[in-house]
C-alpha positions as CSV (number, residue, x, y, z in Angstrom):
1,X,-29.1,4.9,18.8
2,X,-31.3,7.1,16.6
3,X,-32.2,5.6,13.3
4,X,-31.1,9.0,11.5
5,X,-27.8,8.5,13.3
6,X,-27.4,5.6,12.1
7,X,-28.0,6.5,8.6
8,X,-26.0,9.5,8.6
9,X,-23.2,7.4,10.0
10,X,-23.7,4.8,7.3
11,X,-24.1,7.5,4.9
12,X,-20.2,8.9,6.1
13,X,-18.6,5.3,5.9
14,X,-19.7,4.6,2.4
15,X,-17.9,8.2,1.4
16,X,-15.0,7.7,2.4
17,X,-15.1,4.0,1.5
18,X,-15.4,4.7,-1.8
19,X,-13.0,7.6,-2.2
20,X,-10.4,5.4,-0.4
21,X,-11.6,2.5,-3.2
22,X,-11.1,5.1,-5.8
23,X,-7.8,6.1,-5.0
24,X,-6.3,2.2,-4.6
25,X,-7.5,1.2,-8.1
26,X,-6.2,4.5,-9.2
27,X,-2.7,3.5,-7.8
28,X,-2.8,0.2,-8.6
29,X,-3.7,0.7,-12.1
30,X,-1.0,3.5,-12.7
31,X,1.5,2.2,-10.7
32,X,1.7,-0.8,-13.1
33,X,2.1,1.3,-16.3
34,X,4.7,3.6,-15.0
35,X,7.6,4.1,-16.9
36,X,10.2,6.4,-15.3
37,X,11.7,7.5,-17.9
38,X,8.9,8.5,-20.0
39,X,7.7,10.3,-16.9
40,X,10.9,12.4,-16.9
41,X,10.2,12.8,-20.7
42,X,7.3,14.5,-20.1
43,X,8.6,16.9,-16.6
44,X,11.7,18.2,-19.1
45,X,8.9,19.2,-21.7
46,X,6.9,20.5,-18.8
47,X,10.0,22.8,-17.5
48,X,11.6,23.5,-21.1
49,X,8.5,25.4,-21.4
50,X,6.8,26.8,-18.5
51,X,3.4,27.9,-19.0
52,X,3.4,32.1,-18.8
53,X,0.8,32.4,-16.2
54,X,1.3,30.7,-12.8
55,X,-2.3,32.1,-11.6
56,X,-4.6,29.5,-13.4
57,X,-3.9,25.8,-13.7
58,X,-2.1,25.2,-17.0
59,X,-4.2,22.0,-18.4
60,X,-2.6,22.2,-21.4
61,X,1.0,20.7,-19.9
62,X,-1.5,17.5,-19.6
63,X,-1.6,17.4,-23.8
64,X,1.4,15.4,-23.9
65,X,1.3,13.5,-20.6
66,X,1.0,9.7,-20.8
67,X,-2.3,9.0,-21.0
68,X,-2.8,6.8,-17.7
69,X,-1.9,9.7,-16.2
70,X,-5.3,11.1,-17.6
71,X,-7.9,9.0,-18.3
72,X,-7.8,6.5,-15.3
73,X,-9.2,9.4,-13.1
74,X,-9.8,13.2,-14.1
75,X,-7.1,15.3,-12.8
76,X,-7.8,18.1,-10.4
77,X,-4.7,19.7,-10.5
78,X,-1.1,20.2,-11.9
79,X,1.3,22.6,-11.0
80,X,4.7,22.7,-12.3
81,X,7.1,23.6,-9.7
82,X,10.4,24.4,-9.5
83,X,11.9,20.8,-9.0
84,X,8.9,19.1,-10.0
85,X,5.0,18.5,-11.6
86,X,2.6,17.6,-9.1
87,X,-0.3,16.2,-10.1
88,X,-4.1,15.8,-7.5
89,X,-6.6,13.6,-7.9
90,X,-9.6,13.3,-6.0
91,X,-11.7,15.4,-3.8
92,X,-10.8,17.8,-1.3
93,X,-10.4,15.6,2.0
94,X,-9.2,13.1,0.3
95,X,-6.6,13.7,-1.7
96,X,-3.4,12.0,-3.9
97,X,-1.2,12.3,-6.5
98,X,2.4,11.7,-8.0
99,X,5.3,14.2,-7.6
100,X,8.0,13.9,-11.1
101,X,10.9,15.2,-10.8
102,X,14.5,14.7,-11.7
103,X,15.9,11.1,-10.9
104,X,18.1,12.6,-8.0
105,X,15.6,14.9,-6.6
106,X,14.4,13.6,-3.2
107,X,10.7,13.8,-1.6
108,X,9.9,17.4,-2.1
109,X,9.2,18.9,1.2
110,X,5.9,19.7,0.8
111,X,4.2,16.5,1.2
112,X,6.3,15.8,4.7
113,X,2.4,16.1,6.4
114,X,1.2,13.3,3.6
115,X,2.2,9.8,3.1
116,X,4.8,9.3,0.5
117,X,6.1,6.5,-1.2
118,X,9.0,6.0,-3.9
119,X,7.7,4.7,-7.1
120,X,11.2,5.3,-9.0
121,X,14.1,7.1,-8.3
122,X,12.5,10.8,-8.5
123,X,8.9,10.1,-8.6
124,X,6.9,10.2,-5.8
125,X,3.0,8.9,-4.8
126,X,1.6,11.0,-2.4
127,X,-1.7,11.1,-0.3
128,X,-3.2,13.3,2.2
């Protein structure tokens, strides 16, 4: 094989090695700290006031957000929704996040492509 091949190949695994790294600490260190009901807390002060304009990312719904949420890993999006606040981290093939919602609000189906796990009863980890 051809020593750039090589390198490019290494070059690809250690990418992706490290964004998949990122993400496990990332959900190991917030999954710990979750509190569900401080979560919920935070989506009802999300949706009792709903940013005016849907056509930029409203950063300032992260003002009051717990602040593992935050500081572990810079968030690259949140979009209140309907039934929920999504919220992406990471780069744009690899991505993940968490889904908060009302306690009786199941998976929403938008992440039925990703892999999704239950954290609490209405909150949802996702990854694509």
């Amino acid at each position: 094989m051809r020593p750039a091949l090589v390198v490019c190949f290494a070059v690809i695994a250690v990418i992706v090695f490290r964004s998949c790294e990122r993400e496990n600490l990332w959900k190991w260190r917030v999954h710990r700290r979750v509190k569900a009901e401080e979560l919920r807390g935070w989506y009802s002060q999300v949706h009792s006031n709903p940013p005016v304009n849907l056509s930029h990312i409203p950063w300032e719904t992260l003002n009051h957000a717990p602040a593992y949420l935050t500081n572990i890993e810079p968030v690259k999006i949140v979009m209140p929704m309907p039934n929920y606040v999504w919220l992406g981290y990471g780069k744009v093939r690899h991505q993940w996040g968490l889904a908060i919602g009302e306690t009786n609000s199941p998976p929403p189906n938008d992440l039925k492509k990703s892999f999704v796990e239950a954290w609490a009863p209405g909150i949802y980890y996702w990854r694509e």
